[in-house]
Jmol script that loads the backbone (N, CA, C; Angstrom):
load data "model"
ATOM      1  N   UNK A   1      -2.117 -16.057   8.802  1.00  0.00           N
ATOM      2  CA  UNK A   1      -3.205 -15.225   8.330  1.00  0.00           C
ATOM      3  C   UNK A   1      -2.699 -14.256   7.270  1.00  0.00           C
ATOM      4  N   UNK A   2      -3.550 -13.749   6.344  1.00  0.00           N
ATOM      5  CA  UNK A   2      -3.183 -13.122   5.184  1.00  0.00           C
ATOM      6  C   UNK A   2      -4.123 -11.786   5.911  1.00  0.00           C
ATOM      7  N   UNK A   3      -3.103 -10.262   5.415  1.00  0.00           N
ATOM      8  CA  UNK A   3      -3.438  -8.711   5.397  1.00  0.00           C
ATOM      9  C   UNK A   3      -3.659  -8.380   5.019  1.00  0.00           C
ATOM     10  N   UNK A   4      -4.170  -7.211   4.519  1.00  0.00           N
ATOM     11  CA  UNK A   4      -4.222  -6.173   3.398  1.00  0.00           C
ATOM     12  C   UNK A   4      -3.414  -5.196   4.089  1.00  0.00           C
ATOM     13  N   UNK A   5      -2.445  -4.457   3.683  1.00  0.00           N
ATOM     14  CA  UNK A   5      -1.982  -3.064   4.174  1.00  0.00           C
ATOM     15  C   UNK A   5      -2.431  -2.408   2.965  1.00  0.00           C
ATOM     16  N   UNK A   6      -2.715  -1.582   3.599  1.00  0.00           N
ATOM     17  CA  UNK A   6      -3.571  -0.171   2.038  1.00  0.00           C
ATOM     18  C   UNK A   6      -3.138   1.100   2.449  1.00  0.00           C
ATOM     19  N   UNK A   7      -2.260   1.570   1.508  1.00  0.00           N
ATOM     20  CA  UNK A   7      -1.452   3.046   1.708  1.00  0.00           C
ATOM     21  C   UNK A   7      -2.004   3.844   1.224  1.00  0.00           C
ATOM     22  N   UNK A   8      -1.859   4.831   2.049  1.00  0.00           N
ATOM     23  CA  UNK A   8      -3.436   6.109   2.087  1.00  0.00           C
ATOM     24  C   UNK A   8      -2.852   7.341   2.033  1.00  0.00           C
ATOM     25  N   UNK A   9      -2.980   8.293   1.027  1.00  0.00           N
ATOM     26  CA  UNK A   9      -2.222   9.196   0.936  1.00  0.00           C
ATOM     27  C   UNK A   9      -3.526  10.458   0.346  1.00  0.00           C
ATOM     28  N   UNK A  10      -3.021  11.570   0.167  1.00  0.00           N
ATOM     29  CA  UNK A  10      -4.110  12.827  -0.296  1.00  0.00           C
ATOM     30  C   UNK A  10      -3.145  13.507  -1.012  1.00  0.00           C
ATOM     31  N   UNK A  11      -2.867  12.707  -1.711  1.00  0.00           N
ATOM     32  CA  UNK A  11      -1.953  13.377  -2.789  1.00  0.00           C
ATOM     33  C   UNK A  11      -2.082  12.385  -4.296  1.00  0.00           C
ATOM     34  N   UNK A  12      -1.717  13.069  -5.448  1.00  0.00           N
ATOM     35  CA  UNK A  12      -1.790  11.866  -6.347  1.00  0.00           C
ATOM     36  C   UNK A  12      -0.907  11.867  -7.155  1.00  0.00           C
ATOM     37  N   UNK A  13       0.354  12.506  -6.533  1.00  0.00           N
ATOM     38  CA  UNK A  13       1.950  12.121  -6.437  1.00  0.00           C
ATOM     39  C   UNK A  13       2.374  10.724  -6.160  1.00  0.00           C
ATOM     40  N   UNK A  14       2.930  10.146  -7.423  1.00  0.00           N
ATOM     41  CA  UNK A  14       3.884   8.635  -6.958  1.00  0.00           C
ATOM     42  C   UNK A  14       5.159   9.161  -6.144  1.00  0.00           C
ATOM     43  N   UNK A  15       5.477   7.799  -5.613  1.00  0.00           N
ATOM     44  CA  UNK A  15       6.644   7.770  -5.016  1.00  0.00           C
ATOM     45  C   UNK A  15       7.596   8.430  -5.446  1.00  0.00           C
ATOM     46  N   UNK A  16       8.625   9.342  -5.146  1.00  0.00           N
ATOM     47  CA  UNK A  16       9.676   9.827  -5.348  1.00  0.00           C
ATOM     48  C   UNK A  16      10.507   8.965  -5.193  1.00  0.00           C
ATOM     49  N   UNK A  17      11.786   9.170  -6.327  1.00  0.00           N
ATOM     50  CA  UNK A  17      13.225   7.923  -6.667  1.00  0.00           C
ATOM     51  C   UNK A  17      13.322   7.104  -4.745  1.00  0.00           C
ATOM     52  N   UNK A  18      13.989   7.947  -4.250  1.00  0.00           N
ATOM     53  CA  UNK A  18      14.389   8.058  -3.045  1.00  0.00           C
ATOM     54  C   UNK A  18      13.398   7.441  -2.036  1.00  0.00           C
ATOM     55  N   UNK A  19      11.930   7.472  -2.470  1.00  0.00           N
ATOM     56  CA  UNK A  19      11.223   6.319  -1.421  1.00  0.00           C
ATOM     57  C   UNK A  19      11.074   4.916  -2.164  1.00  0.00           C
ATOM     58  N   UNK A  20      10.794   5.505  -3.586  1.00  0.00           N
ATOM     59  CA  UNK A  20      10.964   3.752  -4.397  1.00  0.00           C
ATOM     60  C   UNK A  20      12.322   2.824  -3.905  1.00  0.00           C
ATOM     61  N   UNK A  21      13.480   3.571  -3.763  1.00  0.00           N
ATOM     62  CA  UNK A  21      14.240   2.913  -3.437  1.00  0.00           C
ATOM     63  C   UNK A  21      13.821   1.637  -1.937  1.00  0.00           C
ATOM     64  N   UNK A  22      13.042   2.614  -0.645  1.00  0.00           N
ATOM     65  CA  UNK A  22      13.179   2.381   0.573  1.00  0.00           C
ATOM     66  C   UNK A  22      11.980   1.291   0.095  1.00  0.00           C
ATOM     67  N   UNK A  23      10.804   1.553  -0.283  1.00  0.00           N
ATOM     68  CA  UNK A  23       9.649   0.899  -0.748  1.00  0.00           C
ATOM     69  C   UNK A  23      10.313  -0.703  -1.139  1.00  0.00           C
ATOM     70  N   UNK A  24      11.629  -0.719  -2.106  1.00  0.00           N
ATOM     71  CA  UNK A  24      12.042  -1.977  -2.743  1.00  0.00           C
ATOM     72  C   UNK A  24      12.361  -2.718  -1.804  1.00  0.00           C
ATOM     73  N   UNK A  25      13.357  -2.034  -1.063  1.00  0.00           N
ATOM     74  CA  UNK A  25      14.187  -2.969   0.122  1.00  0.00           C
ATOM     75  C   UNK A  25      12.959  -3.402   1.278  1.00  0.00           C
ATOM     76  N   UNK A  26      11.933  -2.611   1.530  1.00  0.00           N
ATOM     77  CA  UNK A  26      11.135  -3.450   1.855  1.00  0.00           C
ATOM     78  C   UNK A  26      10.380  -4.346   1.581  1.00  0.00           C
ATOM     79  N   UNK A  27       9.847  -4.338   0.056  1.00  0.00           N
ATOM     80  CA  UNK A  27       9.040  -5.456  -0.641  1.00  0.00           C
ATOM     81  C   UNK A  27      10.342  -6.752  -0.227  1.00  0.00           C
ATOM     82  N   UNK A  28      11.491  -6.509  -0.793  1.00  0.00           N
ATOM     83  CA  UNK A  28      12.563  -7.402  -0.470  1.00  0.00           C
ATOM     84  C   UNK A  28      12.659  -8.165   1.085  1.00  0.00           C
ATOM     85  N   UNK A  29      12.489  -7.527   1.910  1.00  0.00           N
ATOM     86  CA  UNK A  29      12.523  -8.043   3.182  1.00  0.00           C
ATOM     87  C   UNK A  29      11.281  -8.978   3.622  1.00  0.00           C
ATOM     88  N   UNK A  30      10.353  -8.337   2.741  1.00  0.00           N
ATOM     89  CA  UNK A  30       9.330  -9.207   2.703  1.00  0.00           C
ATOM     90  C   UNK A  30       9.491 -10.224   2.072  1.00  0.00           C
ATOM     91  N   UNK A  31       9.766 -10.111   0.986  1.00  0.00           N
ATOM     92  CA  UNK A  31      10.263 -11.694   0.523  1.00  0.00           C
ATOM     93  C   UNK A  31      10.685 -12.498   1.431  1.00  0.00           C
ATOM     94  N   UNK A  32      12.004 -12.154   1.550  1.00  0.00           N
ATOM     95  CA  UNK A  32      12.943 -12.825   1.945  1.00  0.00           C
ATOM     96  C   UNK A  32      12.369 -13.657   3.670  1.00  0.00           C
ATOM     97  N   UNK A  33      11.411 -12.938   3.967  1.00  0.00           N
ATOM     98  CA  UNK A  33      11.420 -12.972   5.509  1.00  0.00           C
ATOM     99  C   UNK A  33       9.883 -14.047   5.464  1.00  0.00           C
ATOM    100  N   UNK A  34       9.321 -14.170   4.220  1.00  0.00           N
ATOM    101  CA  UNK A  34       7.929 -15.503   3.633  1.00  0.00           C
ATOM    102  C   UNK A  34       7.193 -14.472   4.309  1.00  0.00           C
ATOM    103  N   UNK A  35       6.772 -13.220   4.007  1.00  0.00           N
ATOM    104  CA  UNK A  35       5.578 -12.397   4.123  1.00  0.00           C
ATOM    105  C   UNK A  35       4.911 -12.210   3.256  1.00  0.00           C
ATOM    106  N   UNK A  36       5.699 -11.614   1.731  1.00  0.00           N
ATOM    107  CA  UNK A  36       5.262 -11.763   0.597  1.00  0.00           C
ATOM    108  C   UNK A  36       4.585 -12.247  -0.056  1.00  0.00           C
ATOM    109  N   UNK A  37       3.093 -11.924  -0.370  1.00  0.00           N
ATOM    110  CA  UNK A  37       2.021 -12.380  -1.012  1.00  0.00           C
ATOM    111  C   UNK A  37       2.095 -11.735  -2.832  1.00  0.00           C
ATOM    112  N   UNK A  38       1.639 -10.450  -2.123  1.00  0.00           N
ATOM    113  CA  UNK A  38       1.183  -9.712  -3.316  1.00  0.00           C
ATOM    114  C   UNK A  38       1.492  -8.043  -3.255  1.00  0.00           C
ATOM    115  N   UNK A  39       1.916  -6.923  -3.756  1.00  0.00           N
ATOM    116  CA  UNK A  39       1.576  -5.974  -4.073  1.00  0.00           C
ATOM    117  C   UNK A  39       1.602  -5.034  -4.958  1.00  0.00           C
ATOM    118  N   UNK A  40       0.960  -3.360  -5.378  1.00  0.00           N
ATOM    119  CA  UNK A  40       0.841  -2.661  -6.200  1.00  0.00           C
ATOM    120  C   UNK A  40       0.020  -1.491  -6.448  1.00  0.00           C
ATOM    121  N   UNK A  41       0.856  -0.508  -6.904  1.00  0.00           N
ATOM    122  CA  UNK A  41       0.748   0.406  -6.919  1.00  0.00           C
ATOM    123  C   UNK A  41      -1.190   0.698  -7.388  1.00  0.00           C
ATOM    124  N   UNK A  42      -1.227   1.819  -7.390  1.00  0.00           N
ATOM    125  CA  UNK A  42      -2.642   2.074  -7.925  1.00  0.00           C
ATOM    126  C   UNK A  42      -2.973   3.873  -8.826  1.00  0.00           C
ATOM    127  N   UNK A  43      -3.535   3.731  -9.846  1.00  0.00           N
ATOM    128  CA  UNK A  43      -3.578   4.987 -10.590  1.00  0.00           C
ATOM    129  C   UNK A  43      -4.738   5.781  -9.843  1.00  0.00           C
ATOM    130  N   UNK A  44      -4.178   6.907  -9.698  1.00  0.00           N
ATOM    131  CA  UNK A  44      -5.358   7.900  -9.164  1.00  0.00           C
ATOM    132  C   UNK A  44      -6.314   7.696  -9.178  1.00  0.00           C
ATOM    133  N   UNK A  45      -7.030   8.300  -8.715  1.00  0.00           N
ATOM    134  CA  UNK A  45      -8.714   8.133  -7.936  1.00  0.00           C
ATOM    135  C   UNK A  45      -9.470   8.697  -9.526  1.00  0.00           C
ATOM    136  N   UNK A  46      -8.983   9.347 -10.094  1.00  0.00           N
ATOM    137  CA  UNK A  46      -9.888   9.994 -11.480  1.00  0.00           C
ATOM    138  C   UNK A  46      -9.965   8.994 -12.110  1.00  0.00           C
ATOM    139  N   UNK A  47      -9.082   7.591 -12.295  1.00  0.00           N
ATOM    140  CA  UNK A  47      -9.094   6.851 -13.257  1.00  0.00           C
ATOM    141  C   UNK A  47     -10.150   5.637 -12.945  1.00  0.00           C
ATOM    142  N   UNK A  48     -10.471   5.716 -12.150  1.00  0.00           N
ATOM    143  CA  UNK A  48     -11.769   4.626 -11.045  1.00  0.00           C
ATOM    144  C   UNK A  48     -12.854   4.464 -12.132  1.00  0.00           C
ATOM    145  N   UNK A  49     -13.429   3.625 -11.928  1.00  0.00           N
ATOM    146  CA  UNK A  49     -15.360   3.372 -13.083  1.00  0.00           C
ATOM    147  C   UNK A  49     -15.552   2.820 -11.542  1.00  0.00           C
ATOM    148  N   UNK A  50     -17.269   3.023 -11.147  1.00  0.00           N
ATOM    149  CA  UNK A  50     -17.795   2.341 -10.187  1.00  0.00           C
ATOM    150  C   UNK A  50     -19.034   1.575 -10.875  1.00  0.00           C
ATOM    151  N   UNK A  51     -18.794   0.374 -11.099  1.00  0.00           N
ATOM    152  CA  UNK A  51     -20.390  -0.395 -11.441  1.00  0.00           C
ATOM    153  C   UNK A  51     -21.364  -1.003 -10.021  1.00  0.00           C
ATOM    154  N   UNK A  52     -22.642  -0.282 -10.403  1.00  0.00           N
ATOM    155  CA  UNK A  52     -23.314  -0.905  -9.179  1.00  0.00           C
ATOM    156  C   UNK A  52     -24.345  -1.534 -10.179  1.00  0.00           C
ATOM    157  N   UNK A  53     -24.616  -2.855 -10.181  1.00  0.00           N
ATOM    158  CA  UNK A  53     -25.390  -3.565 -10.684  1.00  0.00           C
ATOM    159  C   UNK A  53     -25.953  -4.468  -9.614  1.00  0.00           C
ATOM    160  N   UNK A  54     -26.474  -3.634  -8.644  1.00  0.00           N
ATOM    161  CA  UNK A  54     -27.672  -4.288  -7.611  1.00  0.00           C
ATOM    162  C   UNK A  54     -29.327  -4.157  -8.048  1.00  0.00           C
ATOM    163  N   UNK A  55     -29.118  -3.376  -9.010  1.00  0.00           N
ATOM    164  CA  UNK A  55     -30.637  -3.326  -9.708  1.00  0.00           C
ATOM    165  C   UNK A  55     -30.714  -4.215 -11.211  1.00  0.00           C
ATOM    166  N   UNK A  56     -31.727  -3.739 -11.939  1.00  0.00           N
ATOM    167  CA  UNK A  56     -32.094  -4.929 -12.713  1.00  0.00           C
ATOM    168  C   UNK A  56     -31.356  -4.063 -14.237  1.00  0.00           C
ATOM    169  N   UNK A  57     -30.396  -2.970 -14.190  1.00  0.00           N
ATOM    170  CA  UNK A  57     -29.733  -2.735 -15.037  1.00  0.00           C
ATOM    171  C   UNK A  57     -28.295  -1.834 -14.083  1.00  0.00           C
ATOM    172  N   UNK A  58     -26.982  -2.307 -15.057  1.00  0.00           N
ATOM    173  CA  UNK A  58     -25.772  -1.546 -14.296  1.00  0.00           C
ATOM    174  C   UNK A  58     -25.675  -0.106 -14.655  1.00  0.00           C
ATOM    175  N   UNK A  59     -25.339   0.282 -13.616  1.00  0.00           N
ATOM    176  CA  UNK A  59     -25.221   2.233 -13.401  1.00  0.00           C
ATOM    177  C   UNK A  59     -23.529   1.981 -13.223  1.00  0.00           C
ATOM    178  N   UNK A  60     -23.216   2.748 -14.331  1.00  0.00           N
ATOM    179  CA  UNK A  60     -21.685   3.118 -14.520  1.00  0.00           C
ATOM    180  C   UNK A  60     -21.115   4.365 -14.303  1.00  0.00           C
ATOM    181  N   UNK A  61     -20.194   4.834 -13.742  1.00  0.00           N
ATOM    182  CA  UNK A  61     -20.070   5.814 -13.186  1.00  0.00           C
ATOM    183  C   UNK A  61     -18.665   5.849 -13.199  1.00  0.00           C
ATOM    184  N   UNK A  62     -17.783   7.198 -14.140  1.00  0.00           N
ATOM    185  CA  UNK A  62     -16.683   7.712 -13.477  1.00  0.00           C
ATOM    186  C   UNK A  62     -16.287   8.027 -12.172  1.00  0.00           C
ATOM    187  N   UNK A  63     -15.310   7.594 -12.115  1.00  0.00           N
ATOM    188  CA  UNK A  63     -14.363   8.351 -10.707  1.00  0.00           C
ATOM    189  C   UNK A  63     -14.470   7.383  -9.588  1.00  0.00           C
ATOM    190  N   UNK A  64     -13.999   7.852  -8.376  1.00  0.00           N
ATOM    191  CA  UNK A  64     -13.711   7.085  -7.021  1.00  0.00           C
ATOM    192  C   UNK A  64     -15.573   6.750  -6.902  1.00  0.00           C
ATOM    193  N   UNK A  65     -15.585   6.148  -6.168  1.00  0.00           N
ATOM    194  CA  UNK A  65     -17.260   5.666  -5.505  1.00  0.00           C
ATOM    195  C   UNK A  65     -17.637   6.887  -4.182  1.00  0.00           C
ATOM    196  N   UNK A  66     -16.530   7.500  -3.416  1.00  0.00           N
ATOM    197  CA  UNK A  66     -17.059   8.597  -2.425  1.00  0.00           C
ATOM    198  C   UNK A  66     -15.532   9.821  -3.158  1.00  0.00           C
ATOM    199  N   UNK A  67     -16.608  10.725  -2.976  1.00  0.00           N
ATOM    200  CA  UNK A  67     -15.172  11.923  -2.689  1.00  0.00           C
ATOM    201  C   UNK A  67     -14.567  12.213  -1.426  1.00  0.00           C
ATOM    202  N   UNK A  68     -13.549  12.400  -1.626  1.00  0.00           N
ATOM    203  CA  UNK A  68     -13.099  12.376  -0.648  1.00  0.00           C
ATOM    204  C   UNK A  68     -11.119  13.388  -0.599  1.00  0.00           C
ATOM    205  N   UNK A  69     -10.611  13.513   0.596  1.00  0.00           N
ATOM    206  CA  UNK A  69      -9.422  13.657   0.290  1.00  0.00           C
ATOM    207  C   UNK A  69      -8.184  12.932   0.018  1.00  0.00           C
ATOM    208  N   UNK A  70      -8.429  11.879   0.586  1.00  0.00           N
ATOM    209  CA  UNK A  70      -8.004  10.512   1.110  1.00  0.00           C
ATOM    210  C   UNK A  70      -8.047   9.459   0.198  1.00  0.00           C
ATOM    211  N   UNK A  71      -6.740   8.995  -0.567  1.00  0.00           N
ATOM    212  CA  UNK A  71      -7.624   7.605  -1.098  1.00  0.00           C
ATOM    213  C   UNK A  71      -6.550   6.507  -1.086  1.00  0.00           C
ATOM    214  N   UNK A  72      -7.097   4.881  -1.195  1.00  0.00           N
ATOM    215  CA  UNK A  72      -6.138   4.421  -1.350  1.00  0.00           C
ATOM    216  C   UNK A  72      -4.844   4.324  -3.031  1.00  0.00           C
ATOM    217  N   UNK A  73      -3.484   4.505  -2.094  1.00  0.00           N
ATOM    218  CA  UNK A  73      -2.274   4.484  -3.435  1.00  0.00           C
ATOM    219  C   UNK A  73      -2.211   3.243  -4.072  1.00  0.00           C
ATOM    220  N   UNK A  74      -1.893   2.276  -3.022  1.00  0.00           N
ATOM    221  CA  UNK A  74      -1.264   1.076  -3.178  1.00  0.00           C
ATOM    222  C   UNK A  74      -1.548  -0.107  -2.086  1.00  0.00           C
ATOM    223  N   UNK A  75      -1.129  -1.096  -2.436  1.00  0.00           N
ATOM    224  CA  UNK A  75      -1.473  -1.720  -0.852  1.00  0.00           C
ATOM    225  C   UNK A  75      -0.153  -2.776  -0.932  1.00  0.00           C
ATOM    226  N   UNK A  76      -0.264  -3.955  -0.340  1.00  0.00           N
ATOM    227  CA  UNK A  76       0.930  -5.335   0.026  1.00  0.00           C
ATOM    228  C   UNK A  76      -0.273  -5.941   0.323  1.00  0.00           C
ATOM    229  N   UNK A  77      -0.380  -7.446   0.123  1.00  0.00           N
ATOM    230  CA  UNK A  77      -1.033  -8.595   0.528  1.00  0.00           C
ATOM    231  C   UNK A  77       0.221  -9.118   1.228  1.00  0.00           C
ATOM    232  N   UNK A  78      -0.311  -9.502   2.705  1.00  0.00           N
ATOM    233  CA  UNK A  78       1.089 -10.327   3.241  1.00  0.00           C
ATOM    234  C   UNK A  78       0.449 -10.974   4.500  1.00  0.00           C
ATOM    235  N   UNK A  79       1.528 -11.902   4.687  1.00  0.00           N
ATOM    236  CA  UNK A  79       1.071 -13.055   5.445  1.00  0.00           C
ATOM    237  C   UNK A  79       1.745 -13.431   7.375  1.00  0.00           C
ATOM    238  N   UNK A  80       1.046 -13.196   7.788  1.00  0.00           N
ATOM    239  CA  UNK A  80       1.940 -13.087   9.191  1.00  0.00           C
ATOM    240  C   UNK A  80       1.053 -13.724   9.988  1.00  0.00           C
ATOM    241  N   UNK A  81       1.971 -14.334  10.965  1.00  0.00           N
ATOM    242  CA  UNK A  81       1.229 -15.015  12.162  1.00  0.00           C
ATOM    243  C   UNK A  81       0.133 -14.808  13.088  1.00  0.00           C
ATOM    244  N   UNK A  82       0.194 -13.552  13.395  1.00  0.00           N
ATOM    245  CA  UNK A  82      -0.782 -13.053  14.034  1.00  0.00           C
ATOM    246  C   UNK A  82      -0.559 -11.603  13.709  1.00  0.00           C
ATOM    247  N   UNK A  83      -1.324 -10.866  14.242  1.00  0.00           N
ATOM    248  CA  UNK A  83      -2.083  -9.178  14.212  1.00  0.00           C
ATOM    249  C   UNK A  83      -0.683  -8.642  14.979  1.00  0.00           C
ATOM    250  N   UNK A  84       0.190  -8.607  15.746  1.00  0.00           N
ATOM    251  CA  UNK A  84       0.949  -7.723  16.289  1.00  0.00           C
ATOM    252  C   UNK A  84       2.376  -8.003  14.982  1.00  0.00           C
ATOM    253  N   UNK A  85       2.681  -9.354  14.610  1.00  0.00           N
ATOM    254  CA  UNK A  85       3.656  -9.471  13.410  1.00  0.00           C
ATOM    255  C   UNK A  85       3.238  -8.245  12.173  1.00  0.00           C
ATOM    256  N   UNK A  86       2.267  -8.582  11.602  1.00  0.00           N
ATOM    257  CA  UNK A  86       1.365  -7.648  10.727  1.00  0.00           C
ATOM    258  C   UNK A  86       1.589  -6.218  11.022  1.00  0.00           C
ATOM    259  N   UNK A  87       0.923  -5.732  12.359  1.00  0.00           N
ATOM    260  CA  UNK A  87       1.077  -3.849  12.671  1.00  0.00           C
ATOM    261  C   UNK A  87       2.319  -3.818  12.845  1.00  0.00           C
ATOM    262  N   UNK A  88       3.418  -4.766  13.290  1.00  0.00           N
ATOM    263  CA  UNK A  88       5.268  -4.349  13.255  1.00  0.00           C
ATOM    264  C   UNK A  88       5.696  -4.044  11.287  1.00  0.00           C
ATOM    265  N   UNK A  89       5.032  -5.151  10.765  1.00  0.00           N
ATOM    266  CA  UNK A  89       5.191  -4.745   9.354  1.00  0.00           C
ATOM    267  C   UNK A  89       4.616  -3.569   8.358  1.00  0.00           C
ATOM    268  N   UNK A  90       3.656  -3.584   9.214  1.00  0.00           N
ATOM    269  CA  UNK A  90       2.725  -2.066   8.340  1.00  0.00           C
ATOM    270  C   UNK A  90       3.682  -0.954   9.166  1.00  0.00           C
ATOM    271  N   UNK A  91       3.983  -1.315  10.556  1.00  0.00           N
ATOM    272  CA  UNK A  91       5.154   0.181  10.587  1.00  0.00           C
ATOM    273  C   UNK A  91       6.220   0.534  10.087  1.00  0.00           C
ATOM    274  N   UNK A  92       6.451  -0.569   9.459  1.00  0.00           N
ATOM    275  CA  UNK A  92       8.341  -0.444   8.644  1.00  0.00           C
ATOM    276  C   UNK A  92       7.412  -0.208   7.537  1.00  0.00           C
ATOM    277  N   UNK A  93       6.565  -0.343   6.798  1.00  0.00           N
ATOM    278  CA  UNK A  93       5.914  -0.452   5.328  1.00  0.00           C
ATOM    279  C   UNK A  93       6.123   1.030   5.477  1.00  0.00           C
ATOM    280  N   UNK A  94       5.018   1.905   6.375  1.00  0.00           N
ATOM    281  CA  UNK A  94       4.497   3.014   6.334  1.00  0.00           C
ATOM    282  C   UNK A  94       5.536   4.050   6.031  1.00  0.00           C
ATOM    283  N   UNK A  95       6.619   3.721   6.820  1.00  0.00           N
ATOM    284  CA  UNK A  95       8.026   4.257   7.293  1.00  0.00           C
ATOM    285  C   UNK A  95       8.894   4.177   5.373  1.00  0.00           C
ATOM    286  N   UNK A  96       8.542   2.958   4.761  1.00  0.00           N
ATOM    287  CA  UNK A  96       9.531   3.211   3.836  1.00  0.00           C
ATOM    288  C   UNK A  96       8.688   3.713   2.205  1.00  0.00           C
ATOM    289  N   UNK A  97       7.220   3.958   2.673  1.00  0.00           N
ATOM    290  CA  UNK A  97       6.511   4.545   1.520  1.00  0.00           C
ATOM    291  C   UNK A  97       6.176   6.009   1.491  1.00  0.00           C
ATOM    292  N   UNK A  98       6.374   6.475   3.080  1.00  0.00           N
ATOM    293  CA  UNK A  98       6.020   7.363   3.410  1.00  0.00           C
ATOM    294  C   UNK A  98       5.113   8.056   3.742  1.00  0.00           C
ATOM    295  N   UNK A  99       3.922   7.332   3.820  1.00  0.00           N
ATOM    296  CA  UNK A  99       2.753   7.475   4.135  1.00  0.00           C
ATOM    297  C   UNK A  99       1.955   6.496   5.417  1.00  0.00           C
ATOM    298  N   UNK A 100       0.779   6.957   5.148  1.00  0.00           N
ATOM    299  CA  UNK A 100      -0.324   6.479   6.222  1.00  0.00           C
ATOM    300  C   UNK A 100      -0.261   4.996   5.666  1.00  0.00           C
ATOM    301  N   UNK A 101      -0.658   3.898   6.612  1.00  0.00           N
ATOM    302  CA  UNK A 101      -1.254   2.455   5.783  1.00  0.00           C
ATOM    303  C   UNK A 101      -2.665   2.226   7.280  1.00  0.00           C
ATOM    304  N   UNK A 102      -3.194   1.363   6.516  1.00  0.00           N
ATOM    305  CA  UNK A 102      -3.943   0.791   7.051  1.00  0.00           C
ATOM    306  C   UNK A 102      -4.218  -0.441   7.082  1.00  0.00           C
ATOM    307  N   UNK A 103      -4.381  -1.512   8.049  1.00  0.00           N
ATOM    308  CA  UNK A 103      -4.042  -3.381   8.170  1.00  0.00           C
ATOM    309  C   UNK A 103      -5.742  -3.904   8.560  1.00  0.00           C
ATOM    310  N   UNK A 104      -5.643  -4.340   7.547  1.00  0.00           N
ATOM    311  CA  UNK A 104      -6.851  -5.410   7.858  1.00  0.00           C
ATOM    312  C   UNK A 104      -6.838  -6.686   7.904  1.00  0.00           C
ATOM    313  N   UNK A 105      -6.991  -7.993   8.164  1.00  0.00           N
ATOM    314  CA  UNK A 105      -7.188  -9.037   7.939  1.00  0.00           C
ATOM    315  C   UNK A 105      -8.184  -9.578   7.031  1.00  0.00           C
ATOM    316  N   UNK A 106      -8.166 -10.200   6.164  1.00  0.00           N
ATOM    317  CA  UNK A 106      -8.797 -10.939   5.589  1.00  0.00           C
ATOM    318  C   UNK A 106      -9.775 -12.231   6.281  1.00  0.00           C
ATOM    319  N   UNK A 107     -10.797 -11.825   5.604  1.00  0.00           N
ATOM    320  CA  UNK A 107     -12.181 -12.783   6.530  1.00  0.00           C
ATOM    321  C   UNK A 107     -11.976 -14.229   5.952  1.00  0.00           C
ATOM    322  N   UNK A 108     -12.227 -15.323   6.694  1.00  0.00           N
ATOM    323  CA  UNK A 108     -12.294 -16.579   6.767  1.00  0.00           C
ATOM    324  C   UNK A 108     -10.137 -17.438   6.731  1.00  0.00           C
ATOM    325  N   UNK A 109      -9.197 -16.499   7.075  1.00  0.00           N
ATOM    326  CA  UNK A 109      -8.151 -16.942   7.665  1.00  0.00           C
ATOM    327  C   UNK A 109      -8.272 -17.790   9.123  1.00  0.00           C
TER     328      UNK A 109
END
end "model"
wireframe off; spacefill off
backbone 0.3
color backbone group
């Protein structure tokens, strides 16, 4: 099954040298270990456009879609056997980004 981990932070501070480092060796372990899908960083919440084109013209809109304190940084796409492989990996993730994550599964795995 394929994840989303989405790192959640209230700050809109990048990584410091010293967690990029810990951050690498984990993308690395992921590799190495066939977890490795996908991941990447993300530019602040100010830099967001929200298009809602559910009506019969699109409404464009600066910024995040809710305010909030909270937003997502970054995430990992990764691939693990089941849901307890996955939350063991979002705890070493969390641990080497330094922040909150959050694990979802992807619908129709």
């Amino acid at each position: 099954m394929q994840y989303l981990i989405s790192v959640i932070t209230d700050s809109t501070e990048l990584a410091d040298p010293a967690e990029m480092v810990t951050i690498d060796a984990f993308n690395d372990r992921l590799v190495a270990d066939g977890h490795w899908v996908f991941a990447g960083g993300l530019a602040s919440p100010g830099t967001a456009t929200v298009i809602d084109h559910r009506g019969e013209a699109p409404v464009i809109t600066d910024g995040p879609f809710v305010e909030t304190k909270e937003h997502m940084a970054g995430f990992w796409i990764i691939t693990a056997s089941d849901l307890d492989v996955a939350l063991a990996l979002a705890t070493d993730g969390s641990k080497a980004c330094n922040r909150k994550v959050e694990v979802r599964p992807f619908l129709g795995d």
